[in-house]
C-alpha positions as CSV (number, residue, x, y, z in Angstrom):
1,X,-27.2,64.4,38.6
2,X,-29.7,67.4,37.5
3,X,-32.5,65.4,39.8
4,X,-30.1,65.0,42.6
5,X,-29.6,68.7,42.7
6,X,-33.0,70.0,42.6
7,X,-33.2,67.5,45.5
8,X,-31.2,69.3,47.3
9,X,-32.7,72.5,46.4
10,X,-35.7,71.6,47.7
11,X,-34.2,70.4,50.8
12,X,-32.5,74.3,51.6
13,X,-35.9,75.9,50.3
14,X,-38.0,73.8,53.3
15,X,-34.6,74.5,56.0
16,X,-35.5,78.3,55.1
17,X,-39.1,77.7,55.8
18,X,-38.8,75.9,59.0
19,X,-37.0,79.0,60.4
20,X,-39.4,81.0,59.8
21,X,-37.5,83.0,57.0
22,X,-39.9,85.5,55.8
23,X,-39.0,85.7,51.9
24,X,-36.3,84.7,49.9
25,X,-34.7,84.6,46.7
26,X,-32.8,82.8,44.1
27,X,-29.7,85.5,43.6
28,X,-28.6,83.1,40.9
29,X,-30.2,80.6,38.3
30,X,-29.0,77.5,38.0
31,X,-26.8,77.7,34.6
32,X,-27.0,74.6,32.9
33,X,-23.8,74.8,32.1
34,X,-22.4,74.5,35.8
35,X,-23.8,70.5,35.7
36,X,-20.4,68.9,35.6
37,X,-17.7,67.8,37.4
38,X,-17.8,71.4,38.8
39,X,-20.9,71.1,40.2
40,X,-23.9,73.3,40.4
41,X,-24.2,76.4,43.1
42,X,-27.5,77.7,44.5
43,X,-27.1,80.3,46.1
44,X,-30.1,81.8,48.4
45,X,-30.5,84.5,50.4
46,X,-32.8,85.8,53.1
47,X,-33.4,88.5,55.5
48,X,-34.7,87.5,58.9
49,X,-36.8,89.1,60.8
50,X,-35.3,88.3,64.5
51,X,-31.4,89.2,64.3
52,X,-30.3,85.7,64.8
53,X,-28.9,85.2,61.0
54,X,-28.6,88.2,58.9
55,X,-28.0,86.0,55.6
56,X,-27.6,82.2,55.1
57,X,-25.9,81.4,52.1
58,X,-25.9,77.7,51.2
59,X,-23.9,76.4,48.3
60,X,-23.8,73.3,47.1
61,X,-21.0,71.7,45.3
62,X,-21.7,68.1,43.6
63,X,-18.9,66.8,42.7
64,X,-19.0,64.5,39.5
65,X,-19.1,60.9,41.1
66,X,-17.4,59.2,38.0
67,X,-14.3,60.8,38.9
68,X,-14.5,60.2,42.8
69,X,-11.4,62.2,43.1
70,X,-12.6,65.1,45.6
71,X,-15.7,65.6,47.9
72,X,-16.3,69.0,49.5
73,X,-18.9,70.7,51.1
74,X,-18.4,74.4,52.6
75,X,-20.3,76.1,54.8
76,X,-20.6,80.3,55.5
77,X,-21.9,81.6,58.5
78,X,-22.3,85.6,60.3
79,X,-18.8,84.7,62.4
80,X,-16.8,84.0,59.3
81,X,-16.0,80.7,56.8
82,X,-15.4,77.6,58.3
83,X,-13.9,75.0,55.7
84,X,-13.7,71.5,55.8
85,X,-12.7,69.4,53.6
86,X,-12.9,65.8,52.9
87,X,-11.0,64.7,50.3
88,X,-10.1,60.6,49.6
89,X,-7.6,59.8,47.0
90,X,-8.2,57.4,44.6
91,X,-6.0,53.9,45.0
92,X,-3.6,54.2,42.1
93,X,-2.9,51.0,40.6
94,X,0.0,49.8,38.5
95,X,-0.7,48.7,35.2
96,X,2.3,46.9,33.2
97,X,1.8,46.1,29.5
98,X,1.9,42.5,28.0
99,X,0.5,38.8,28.3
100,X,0.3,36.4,31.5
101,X,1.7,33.1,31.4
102,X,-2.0,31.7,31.2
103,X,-2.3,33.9,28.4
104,X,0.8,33.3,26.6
105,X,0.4,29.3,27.2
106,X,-3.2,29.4,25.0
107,X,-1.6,31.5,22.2
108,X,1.2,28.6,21.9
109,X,-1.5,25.6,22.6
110,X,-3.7,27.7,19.5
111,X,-0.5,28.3,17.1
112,X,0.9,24.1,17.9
113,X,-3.0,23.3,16.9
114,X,-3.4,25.0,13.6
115,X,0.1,24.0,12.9
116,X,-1.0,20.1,13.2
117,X,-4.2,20.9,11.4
118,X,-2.2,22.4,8.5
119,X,0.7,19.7,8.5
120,X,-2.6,17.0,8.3
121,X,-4.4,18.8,5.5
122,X,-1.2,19.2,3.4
123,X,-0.5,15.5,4.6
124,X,-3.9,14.4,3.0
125,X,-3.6,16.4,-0.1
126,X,-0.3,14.9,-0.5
127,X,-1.4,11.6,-0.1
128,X,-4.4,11.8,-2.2
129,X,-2.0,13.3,-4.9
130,X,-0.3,10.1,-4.7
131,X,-2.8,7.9,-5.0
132,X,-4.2,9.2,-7.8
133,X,-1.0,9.1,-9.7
134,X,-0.9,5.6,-8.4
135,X,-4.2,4.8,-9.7
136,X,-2.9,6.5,-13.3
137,X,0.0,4.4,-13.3
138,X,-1.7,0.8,-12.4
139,X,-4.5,1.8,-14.9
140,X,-1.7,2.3,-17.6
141,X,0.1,-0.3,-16.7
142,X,-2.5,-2.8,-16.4
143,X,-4.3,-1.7,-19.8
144,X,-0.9,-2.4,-21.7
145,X,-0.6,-5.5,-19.8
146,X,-3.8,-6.7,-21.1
147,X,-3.4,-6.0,-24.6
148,X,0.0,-7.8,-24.6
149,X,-1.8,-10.6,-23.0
150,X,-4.9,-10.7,-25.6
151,X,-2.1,-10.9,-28.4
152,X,-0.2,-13.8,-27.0
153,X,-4.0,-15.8,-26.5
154,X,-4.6,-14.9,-30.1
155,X,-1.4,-16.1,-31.1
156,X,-1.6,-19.3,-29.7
157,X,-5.4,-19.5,-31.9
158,X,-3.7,-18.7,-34.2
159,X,-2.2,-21.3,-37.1
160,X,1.3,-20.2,-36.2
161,X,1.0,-21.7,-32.6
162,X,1.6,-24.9,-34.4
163,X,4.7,-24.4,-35.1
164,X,4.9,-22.9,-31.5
165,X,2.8,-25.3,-29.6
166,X,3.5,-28.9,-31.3
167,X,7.2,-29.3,-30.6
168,X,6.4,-28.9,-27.2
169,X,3.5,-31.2,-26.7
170,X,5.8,-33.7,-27.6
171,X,8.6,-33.5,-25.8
172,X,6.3,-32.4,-22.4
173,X,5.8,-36.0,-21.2
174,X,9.5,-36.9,-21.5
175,X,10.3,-33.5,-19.5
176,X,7.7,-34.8,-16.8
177,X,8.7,-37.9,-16.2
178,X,12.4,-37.0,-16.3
179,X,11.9,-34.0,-13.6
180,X,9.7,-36.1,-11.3
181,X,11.3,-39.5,-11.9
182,X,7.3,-41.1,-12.8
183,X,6.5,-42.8,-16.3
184,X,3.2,-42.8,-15.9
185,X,3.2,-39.0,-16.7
186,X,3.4,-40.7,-20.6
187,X,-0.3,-41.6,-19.9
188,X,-1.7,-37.8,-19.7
189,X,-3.7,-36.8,-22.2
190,X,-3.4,-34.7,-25.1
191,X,-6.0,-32.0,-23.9
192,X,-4.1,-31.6,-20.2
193,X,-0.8,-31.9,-21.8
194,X,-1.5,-28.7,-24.0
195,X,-2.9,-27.0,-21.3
196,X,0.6,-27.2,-19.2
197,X,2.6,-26.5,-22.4
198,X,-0.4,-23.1,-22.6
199,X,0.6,-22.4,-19.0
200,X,4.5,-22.9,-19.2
201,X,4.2,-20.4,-22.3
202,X,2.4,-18.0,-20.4
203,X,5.0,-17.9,-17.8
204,X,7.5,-17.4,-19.6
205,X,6.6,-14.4,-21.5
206,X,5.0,-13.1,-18.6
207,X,8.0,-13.7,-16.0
208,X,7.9,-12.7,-12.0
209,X,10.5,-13.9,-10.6
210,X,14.1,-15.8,-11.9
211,X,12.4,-18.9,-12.0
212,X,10.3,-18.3,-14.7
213,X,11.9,-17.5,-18.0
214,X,15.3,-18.2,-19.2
215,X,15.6,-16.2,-22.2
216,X,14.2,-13.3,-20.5
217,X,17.0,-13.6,-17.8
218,X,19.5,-13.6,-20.1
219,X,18.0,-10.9,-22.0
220,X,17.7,-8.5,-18.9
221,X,21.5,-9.3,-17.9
222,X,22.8,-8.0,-21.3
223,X,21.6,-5.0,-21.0
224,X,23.9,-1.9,-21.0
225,X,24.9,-0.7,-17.3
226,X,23.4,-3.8,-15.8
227,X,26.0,-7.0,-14.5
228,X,25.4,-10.3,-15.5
229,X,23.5,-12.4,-13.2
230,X,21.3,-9.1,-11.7
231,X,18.0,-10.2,-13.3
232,X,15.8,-11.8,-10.7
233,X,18.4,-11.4,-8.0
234,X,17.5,-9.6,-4.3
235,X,19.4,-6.6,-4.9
236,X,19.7,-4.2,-2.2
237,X,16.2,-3.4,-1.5
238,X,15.2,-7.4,-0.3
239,X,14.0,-8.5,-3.8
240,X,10.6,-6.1,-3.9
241,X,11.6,-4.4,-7.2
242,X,12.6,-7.7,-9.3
243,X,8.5,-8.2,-10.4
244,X,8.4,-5.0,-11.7
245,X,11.4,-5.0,-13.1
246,X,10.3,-7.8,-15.1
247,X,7.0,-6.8,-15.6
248,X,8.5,-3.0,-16.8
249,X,11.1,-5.1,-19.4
250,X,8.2,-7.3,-20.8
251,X,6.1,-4.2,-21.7
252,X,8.4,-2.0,-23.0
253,X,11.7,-4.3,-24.5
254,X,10.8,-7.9,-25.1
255,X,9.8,-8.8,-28.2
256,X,9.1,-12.8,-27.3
257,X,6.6,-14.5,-30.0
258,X,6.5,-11.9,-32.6
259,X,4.7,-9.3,-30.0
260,X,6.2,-5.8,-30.4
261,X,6.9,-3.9,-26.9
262,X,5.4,-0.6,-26.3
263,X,9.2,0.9,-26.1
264,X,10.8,3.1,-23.0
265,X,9.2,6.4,-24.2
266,X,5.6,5.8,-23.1
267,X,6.8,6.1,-19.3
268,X,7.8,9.4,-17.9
269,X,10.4,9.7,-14.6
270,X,7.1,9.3,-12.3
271,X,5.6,6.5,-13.3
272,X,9.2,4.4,-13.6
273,X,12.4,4.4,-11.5
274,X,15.6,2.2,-10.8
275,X,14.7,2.3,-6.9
276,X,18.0,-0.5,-6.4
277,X,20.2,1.0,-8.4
278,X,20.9,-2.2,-9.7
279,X,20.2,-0.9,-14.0
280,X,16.8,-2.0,-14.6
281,X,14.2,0.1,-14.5
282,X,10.8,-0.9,-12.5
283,X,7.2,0.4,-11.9
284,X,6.8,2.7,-9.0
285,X,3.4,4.4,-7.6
286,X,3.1,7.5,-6.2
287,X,4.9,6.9,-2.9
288,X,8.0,6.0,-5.0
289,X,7.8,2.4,-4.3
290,X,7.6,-0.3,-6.6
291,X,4.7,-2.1,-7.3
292,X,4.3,-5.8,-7.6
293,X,3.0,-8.0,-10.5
294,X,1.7,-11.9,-9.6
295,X,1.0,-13.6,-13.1
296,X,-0.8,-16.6,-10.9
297,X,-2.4,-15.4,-7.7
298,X,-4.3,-17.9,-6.9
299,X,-2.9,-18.6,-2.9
300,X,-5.1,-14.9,-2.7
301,X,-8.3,-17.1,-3.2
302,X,-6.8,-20.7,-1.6
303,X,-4.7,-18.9,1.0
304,X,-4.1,-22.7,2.7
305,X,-4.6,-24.8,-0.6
306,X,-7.8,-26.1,-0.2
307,X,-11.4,-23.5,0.7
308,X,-12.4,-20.5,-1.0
309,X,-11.8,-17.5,1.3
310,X,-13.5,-14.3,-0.8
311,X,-13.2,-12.0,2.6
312,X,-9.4,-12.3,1.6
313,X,-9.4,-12.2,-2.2
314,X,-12.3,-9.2,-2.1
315,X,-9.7,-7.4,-0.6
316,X,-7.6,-7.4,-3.2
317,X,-10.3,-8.0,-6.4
318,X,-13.2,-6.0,-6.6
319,X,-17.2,-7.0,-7.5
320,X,-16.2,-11.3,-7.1
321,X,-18.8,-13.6,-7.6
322,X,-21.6,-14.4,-4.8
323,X,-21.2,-18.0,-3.6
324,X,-23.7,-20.3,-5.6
325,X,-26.8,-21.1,-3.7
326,X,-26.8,-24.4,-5.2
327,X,-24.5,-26.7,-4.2
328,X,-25.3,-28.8,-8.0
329,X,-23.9,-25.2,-9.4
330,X,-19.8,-24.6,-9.9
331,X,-18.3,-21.6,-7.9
332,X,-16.9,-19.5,-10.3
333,X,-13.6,-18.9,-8.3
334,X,-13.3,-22.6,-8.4
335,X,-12.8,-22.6,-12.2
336,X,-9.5,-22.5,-13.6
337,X,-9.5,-19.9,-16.8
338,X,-6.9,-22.0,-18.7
339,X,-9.2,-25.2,-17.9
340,X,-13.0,-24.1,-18.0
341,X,-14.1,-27.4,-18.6
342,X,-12.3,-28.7,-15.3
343,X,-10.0,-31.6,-17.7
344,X,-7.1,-31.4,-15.7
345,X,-9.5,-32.4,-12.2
346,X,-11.3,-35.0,-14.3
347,X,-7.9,-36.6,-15.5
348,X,-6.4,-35.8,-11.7
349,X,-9.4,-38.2,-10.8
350,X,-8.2,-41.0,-13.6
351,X,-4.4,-40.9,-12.8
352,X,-4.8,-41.4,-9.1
353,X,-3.6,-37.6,-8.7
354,X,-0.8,-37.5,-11.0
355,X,-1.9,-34.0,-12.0
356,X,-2.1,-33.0,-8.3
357,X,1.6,-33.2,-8.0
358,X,2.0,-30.9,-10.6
359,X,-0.3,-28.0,-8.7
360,X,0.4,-26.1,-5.8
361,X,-1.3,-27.7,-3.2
362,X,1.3,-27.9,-0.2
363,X,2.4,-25.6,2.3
364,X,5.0,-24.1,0.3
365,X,5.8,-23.4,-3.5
366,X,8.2,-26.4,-5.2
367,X,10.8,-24.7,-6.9
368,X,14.0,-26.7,-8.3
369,X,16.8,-24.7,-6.9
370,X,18.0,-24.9,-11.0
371,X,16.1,-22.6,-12.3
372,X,17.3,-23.0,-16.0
373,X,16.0,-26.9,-15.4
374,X,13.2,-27.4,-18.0
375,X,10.4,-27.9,-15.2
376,X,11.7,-25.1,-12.8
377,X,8.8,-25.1,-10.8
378,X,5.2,-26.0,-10.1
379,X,1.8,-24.4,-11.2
380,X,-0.8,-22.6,-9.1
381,X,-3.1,-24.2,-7.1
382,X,-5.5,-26.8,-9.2
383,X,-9.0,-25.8,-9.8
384,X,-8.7,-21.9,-8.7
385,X,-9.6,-18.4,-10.4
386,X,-6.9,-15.9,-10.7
387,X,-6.2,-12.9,-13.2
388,X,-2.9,-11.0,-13.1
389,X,-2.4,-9.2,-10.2
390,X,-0.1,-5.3,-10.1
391,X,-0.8,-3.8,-6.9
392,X,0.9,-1.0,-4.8
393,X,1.1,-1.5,-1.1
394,X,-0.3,2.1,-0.7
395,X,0.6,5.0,1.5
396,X,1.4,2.4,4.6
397,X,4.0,0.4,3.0
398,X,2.0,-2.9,4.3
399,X,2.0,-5.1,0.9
400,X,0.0,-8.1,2.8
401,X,1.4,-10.5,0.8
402,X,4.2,-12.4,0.3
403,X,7.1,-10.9,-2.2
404,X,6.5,-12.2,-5.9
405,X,10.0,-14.1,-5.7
406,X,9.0,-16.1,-1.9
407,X,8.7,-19.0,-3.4
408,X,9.2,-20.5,0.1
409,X,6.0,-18.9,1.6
410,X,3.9,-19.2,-1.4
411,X,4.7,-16.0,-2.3
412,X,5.0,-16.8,-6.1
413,X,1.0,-17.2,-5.9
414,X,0.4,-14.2,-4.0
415,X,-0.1,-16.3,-0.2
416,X,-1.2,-13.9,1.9
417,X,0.8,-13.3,5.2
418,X,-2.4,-13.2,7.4
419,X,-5.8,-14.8,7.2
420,X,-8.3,-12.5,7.7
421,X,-6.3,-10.1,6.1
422,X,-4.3,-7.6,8.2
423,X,-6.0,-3.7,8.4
424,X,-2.7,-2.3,6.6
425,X,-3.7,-4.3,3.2
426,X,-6.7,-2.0,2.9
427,X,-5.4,1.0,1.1
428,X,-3.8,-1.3,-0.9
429,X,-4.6,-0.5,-4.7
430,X,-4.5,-2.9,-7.5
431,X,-5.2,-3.4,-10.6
432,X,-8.7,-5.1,-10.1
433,X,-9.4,-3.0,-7.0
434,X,-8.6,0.5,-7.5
435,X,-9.2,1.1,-3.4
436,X,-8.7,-2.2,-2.0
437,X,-11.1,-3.3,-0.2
438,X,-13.7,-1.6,-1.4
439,X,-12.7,1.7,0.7
């Protein structure tokens, strides 16, 4: 502003000069105080020689362009003032307070996203919460399981599985032969004969469903607050709590073969729940549901009786065994653990497939509508791997498998319901797999 008044300055100084002003003078200095929105005022004057103009004053008003409110310029002459005066008015605009729609519409679309993003990551936590208690409870479950299950093999080593053992292997052919209406079930021998009576034992201390154990049924239905006849029936929930619920008595009340329970106190409210109201107690995971417990899965590695399939056991059973390269070497999950030495296939071979009958084999599970019959129901499939199974269907609900108690669809030996598994089976978590899967 200082520059564009010296300009001008200059400018009067040369219009004094060209009219052939004789001497002048600066009546005033510029103050530097004046250079503001006030302006700045030269003022010169001159006396002239030839009459014509006694004294020119010229002042100069700048007017502070930031504020653009006024513009002047005045001029004095010998005759008197003359004013003018231009003066333009600044456009006054309205200005109201607050948000635009636009505006308004992105603070909403901003608050709606960090609400989902919070509602997922409290989602998440919650779910990885509950798998981890689920994990705890499978892992607990599964360790007491197996110690009750390493006492009742050590039992039957034992010299008191005589007395256990013996009556049975006697009277087993006469219960064959009566159940399936064929004497020449007396020609099995001694070694496959045991091995039934081992496996018959095993199910019935180890019970899934109301086919497998008598006594336990009875023993559940006695029970205070529960009605007779509830053990092993569907209840309200479809029959998905009755494995646990026998899995949860076996643990912690049954005292079969001399093998004490754990008792009721070693399980706190989340780890056990009556989920059918029905008075007995089962194993839920972390999503309140109750888990499942197959004593002989072995439709998860023969899903249609007959081929290996490890893509749909591995999704259930962590770290199985490669394949054998050599086709003179045995596939592990082709070995039965109650027959390592394969007897009953060799004397399956020698009876013309009596043993076959006895196996699961078909497309679904024989089971004598009896079950307090003394051959209630068939074996797993012949020649097959399989370890106890307690899995939780995870944070999906999707199980994959048949119910424990579907003896109709195999579901007794843990048939899957689709082959390659379905996606929902894979946050599955079991007791061999403790992200099924592998994920």
């Amino acid at each position: 502003m200082l520059r564009t008044c010296i300009t001008r300055a200059h400018l009067a100084l040369r219009l004094v000069q060209l009219t052939n002003l004789s001497h002048f003078r600066l009546s005033h200095p510029v103050p530097t105080h004046s250079m503001g929105p006030a302006g700045i005022m030269i003022r010169l004057k001159t006396s002239l020689q030839d009459a014509r103009w006694k004294q020119i004053t010229l002042r100069i008003f700048l007017v502070d362009r930031l504020s653009n409110n006024v513009s002047r310029a005045s001029y004095i002459t010998k005759s008197g003032f003359f004013m003018r005066r231009l003066q333009t008015h600044q456009d006054i605009r309205t200005r109201r307070d607050g948000f635009t729609i636009v505006e308004l519409m992105m603070v909403v679309a901003i608050l709606l996203f960090l609400i989902a993003t919070s509602a997922f990551v409290v989602r998440n936590i919650g779910n990885k919460a509950r798998e981890k208690a689920t994990m705890a409870n499978i892992i607990k479950v599964n360790g007491l399981l197996s110690q009750r299950i390493q006492a009742f093999q050590k039992l039957l080593e034992s010299k008191r599985s005589d007395k256990l053992i013996q009556p049975r292997l006697s009277s087993k052919r006469g219960q064959l032969v009566a159940e399936l209406g064929n004497k020449k079930y007396y020609s099995l021998t001694d070694p496959v004969i045991e091995i039934l009576v081992r496996k018959d034992l095993f199910r019935e201390n180890f019970p899934q469903f109301i086919g497998d154990s008598k006594r336990i049924n009875s023993d559940m239905d006695i029970k205070a607050g529960v009605s007779p006849g509830t053990a092993g029936s569907l209840g309200t929930d479809g029959g998905i709590s009755i494995s646990s619920e026998y899995l949860y008595f076996v643990l912690t009340q049954y005292d079969g073969l001399g093998i004490a329970p754990i008792g009721e106190d070693a399980f706190n409210a989340s780890e056990v729940a009556d989920t059918d109201g029905d008075g007995l107690k089962e194993f839920v995971d972390g999503w309140g549901r109750p888990l499942r417990f197959y004593h002989w899965p072995s439709r998860l590695f023969r899903p249609f009786g007959s081929g290996i399939r490890r893509d749909v056991a591995g999704a259930f059973y962590d770290g199985l065994p490669p394949l054998p390269t050599s086709s003179s070497e045995r596939d592990p999950l082709a070995v039965d653990p109650d027959d390592p030495l394969g007897r009953l296939d060799n004397e399956n071979s020698r009876s013309n497939g009596l043993v076959q009958t006895l196996f699961n084999d078909s497309a679904s599970y024989y089971y004598d509508t009896d079950p307090l019959t003394v051959f209630p129901c068939e074996y797993g499939v012949l020649d097959t791997y399989s370890q106890p199974l307690i899995v939780s269907a995870g944070e999906d609900g999707i199980l994959g498998l048949y119910e424990p108690h579907d003896f109709v669809n195999n579901g007794v030996l843990a048939q899957p319901t689709a082959v390659p598994p379905e996606e929902g089976v894979f946050d599955n978590i079991t007791n061999h797999n403790q992200r099924a899967g592998g994920r």
